[in-house]
Structure formats: structure tokens, C-alpha cells
MARVOBA-856241 format. One line per 4 residues: their letters; for each residue x, y, z of C-alpha. Coordinates in steps of 0.2 Angstrom, whole numbers, padded with zeros to 4 digits, always signed. Layout:
<recs>
A	X/Y/Z ~ ...
</recs>
This chain:
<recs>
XXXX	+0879/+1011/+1244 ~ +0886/+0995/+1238 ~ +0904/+0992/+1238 ~ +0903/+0987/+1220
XXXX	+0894/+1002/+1216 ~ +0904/+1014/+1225 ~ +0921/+1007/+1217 ~ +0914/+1010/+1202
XXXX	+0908/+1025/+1205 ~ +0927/+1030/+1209 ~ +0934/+1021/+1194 ~ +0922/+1034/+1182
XXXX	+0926/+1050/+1192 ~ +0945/+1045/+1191 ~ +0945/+1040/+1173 ~ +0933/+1059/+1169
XXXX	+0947/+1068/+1178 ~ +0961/+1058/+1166 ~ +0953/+1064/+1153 ~ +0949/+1082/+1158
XXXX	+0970/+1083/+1162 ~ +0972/+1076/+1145 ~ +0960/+1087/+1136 ~ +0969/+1102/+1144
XXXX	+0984/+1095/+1140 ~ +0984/+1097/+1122 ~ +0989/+1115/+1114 ~ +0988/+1122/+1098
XXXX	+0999/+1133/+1090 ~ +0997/+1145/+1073 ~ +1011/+1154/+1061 ~ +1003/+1169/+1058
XXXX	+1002/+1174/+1043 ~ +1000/+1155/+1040 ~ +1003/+1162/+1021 ~ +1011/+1175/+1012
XXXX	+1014/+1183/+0997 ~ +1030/+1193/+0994 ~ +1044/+1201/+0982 ~ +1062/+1199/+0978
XXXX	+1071/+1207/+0992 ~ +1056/+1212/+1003 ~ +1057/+1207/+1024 ~ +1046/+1198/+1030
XXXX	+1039/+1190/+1048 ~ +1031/+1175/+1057 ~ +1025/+1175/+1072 ~ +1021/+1161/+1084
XXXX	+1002/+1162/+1091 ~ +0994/+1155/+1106 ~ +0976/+1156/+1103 ~ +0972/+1149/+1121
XXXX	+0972/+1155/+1141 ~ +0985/+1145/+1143 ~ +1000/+1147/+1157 ~ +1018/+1147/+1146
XXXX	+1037/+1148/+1154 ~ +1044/+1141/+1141 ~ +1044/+1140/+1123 ~ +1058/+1131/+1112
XXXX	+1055/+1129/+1095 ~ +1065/+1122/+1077 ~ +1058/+1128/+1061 ~ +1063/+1122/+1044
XXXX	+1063/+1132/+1026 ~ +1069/+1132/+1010 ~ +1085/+1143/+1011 ~ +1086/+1144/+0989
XXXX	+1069/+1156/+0993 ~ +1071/+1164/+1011 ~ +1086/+1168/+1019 ~ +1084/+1170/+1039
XXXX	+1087/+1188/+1048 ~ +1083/+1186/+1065 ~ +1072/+1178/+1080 ~ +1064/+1182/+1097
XXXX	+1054/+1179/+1110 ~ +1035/+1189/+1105 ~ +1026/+1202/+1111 ~ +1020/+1191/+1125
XXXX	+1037/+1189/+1131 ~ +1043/+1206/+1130 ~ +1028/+1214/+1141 ~ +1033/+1204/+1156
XXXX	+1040/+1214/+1170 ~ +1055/+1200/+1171 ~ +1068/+1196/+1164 ~ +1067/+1185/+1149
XXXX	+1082/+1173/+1143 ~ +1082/+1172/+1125 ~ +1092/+1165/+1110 ~ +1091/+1159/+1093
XXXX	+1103/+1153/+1079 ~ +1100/+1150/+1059 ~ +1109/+1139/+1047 ~ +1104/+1141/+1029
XXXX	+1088/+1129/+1028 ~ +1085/+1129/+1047 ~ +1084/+1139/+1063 ~ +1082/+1138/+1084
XXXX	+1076/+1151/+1098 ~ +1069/+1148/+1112 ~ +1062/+1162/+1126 ~ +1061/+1158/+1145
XXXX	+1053/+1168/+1159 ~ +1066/+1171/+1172 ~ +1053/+1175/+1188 ~ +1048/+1164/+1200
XXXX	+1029/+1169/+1199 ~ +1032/+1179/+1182 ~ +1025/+1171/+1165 ~ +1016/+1172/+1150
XXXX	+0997/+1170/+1151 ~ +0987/+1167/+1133 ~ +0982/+1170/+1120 ~ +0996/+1180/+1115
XXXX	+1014/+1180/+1104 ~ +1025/+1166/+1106 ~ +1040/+1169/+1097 ~ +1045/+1182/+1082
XXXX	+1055/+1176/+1063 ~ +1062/+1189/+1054 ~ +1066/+1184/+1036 ~ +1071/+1189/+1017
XXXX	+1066/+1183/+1000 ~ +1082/+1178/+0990 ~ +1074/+1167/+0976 ~ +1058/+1164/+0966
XXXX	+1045/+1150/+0974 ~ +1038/+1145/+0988 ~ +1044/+1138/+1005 ~ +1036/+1129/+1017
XXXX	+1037/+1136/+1035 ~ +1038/+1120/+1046 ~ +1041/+1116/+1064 ~ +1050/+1100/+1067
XXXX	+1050/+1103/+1085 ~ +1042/+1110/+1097 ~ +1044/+1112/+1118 ~ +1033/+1123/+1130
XXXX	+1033/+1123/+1149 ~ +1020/+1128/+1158 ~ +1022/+1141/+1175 ~ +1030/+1126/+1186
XXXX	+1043/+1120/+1169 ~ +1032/+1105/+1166 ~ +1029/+1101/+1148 ~ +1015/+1101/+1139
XXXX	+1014/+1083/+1131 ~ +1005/+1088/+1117 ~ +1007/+1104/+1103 ~ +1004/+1106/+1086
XXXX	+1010/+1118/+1073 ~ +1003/+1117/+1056 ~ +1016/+1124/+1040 ~ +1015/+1140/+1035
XXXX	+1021/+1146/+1018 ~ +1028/+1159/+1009 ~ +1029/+1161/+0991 ~ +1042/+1172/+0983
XXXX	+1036/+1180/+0965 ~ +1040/+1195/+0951 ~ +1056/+1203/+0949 ~ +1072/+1199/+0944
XXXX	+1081/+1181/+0946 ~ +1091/+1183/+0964 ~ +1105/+1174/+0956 ~ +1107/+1183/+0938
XXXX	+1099/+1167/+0927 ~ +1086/+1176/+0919 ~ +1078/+1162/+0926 ~ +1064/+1161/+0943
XXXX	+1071/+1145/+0946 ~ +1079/+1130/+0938 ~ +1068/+1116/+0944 ~ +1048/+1115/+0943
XXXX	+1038/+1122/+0958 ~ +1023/+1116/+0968 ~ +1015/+1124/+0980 ~ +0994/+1126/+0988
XXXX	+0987/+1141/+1001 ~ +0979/+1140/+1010 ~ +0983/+1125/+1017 ~ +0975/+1120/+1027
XXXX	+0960/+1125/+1017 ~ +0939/+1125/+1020 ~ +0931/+1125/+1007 ~ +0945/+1131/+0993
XXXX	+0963/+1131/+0991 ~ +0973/+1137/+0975 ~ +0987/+1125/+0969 ~ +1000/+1134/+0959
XXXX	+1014/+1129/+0949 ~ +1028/+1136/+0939 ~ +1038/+1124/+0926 ~ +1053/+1129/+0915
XXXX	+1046/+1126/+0898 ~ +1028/+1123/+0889 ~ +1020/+1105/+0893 ~ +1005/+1094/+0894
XXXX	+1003/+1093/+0912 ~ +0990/+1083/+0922 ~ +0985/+1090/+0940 ~ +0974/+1079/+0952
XXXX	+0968/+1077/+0971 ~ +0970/+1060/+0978 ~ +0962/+1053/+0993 ~ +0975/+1043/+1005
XXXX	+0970/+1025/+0999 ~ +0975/+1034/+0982 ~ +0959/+1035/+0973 ~ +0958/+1048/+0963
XXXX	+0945/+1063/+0969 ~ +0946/+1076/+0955 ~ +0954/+1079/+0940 ~ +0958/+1098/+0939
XXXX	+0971/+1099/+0922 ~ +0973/+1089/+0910 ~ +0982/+1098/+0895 ~ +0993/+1110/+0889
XXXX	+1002/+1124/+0902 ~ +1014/+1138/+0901 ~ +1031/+1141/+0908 ~ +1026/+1152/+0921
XXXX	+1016/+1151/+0936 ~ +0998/+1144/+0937 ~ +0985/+1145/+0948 ~ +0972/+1131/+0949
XXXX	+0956/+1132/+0962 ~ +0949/+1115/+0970 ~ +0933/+1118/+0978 ~ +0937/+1103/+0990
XXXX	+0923/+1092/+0980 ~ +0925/+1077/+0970 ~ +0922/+1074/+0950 ~ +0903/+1072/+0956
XXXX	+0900/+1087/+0963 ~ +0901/+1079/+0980 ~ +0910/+1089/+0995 ~ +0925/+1078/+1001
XXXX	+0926/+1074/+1019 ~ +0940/+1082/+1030 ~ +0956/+1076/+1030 ~ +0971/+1074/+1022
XXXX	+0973/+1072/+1001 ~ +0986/+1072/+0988 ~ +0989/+1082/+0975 ~ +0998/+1077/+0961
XXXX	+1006/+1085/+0945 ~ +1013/+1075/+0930 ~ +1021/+1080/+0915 ~ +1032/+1071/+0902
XXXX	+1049/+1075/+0914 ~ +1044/+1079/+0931 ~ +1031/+1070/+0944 ~ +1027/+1085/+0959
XXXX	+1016/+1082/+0973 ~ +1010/+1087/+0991 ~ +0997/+1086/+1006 ~ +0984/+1096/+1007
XXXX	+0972/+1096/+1024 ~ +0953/+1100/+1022 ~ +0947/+1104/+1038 ~ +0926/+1106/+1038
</recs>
């Protein structure tokens, strides 16, 4: 064999084993539920999933919410963790809109092996509305403590409704809600709102050059929740690629939006 062709022949298997480490490299996380529905003062969870067969030490994780609808209780390593036969080092601390944990296998040859649960969140609904569930960051070690360079966690949501107002108002809340679920969606998602008095309101989905895909509302609402269904298709009838989109309320007082991910 030529030396020219042999190089080469290096240079591919070389770059094909790069990119075999690199796909492995990359790990997917789920909330689970990724969305809920609950009441006024009812407790609720979050687990952390691990969908793959995947060797995990470590996993360190910062998750933000809105602390005016869910007020935190508690945090731990998952069901994953606690069926080891070694002992496991665990912590985890709240503020109002924020929380830490972490969970570390202590053995030298003892570690979680996916799929499986990551990490527990115990929580309460103290106000009307929803909240997004979202991890800001996000750390796992594989069975030597080497990182994994690459993990994603999409937001999870919970939405708080009926009942009485949590803090004596009469009112579910003073300023106009917004939220969509699922999220991300294939093929239909329900956008719901709640504003504090009667309006004409205009709701639509907006591509991320900011053309306008669909106009779902255009008229007059209520002061209370309402529920809106896209279909994930444009104003022709066409079905939007995947991706991301925007959708956007406006009424006389208020502009409220958010991103929604279509995922064919």
C-alpha cells in the first residue's frame, strides 16, 4: 500500500473514532413529569431521568423556579442512587426561586448504570400560575469522575390552578400569566393565559426571523384562564418545520411572550 494511501487511511479511522467519542459523549436528560397540573397547597415531585445505558458517579445539578407559585421542600439523589450498595454523598439547598443537590457514589467500582433516576425535587404550590422548571446548570461524572462535555435538560413546568388565592387577595395573581405544555410539543401544544380584567387580546406564533406563522386570537377574552391549541401548522394549513418559535400575546396594557420547541 502506498504511503499516501495508508496516511490517509489513518487520518479517516482516527477522525471516525473522534467522532464515535463525541457522539457518546453527548447525554440527554428529562424532568419527569416534564409537566404538571396541580392545586393550591398540593406536593408535588421532579425527578431527574437518565433514558440511556450510560455509567454515572456524579450528578450536580442548579434548577430555577418561580418561588410566587412553588415553594421548595426537599431534594435528593434518585432511586438510582439509593439502590447502590455504597454509600452515597448527598446534599442539597433551596433559596426562594432556586435550588442545588448533588449525589456522589462513594465506591471505588460502585456506580450508577442507566437508564434510571438521577435526582428527586420535592415541592408545594403557594400561588396561582405556572412556573417553569429550568436547569441552569448541569455536571455528571462518569465511573472514573471524568465529565461528560455535553448534557441537556429541557424545562419542565408546573401550572398551579383553583382554589383560593395563597395570599388572601381574592385574587390568582396580580400580573398576567403566560404559559404553553407541552413544551416541547409534536404535533399540538395548548398555550394558556390568564389576565386580570376583560380585553381584546391578539395571540400569535412567530418563526425566529419574526415572521408571523399563525394567528390563533385576535379578539375579545376573559379574566381568567384560557386555553388556545396550535396544531404546529401555519395560516396555510402547512405543518411548520421543527425548531424553535415564538408566541406572542398583546393587549392594550401588557405584551407576553415565550419559546416554544417543535420537535418532528
Amino acid at each position: 500500500m502506498r504511503t499516501g494511501k495508508k496516511q490517509t487511511l489513518i487520518a479517516v479511522a482516527i477522525l471516525w473514532g473522534l467522532l464515535q467519542v463525541s457522539v457518546a459523549s453527548a447525554v440527554t436528560l428529562r424532568f419527569s413529569p416534564l409537566d404538571q397540573n396541580m392545586e393550591l397547597g398540593e406536593q408535588g415531585t421532579v425527578s431527574i431521568m437518565l433514558d440511556e445505558v450510560l455509567e454515572v458517579r456524579t450528578i450536580e445539578v442548579t434548577v430555577t423556579f418561580d418561588g410566587n407559585i412553588i415553594s421548595s421542600l426537599e431534594g435528593g439523589g434518585g432511586a438510582a442512587f439509593q439502590d447502590l450498595p455504597c454509600y452515597v454523598w448527598e446534599d442539597f439547598s433551596a433559596d426562594e426561586n432556586q435550588w442545588t443537590g448533588f449525589a456522589v457514589s462513594m465506591g471505588f467500582d460502585c456506580f450508577v448504570v442507566g437508564p434510571g433516576e438521577l435526582f428527586t425535587w420535592n415541592f408545594e404550590a403557594v400561588g396561582y400560575g405556572p412556573s417553569d422548571i429550568t436547569a441552569i446548570s448541569v455536571v455528571l461524572l462518569d465511573a472514573a469522575g471524568v465529565e461528560y462535555p455535553d448534557v441537556e435538560l429541557a424545562n419542565g413546568t408546573v401550572l398551579v390552578e383553583g382554589g383560593e388565592s395563597a395570599v388572601g387577595d381574592g385574587l390568582p395573581f396580580a400580573q398576567p400569566r403566560i404559559t404553553a405544555m407541552p413544551n416541547p410539543f409534536n404535533p399540538m401544544t395548548n398555550i394558556k393565559f390568564w389576565l386580570p380584567e376583560a380585553t381584546d387580546a391578539r395571540l400569535s406564533i412567530y418563526d425566529m426571523s419574526g415572521r408571523c406563522v399563525r394567528k390563533l386570537l385576535d379578539g375579545p377574552v376573559s379574566s381568567e384562564w384560557t386555553s388556545v391549541r396550535w396544531n404546529g401548522r401555519g395560516d396555510q394549513g402547512r405543518a411548520a418545520p421543527s425548531g424553535i418559535y415564538l408566541y406572542q400575546l398583546v393587549t392594550k396594557k401588557k405584551t407576553l411572550s415565550g419559546r416554544l420547541t417543535l420537535a418532528r
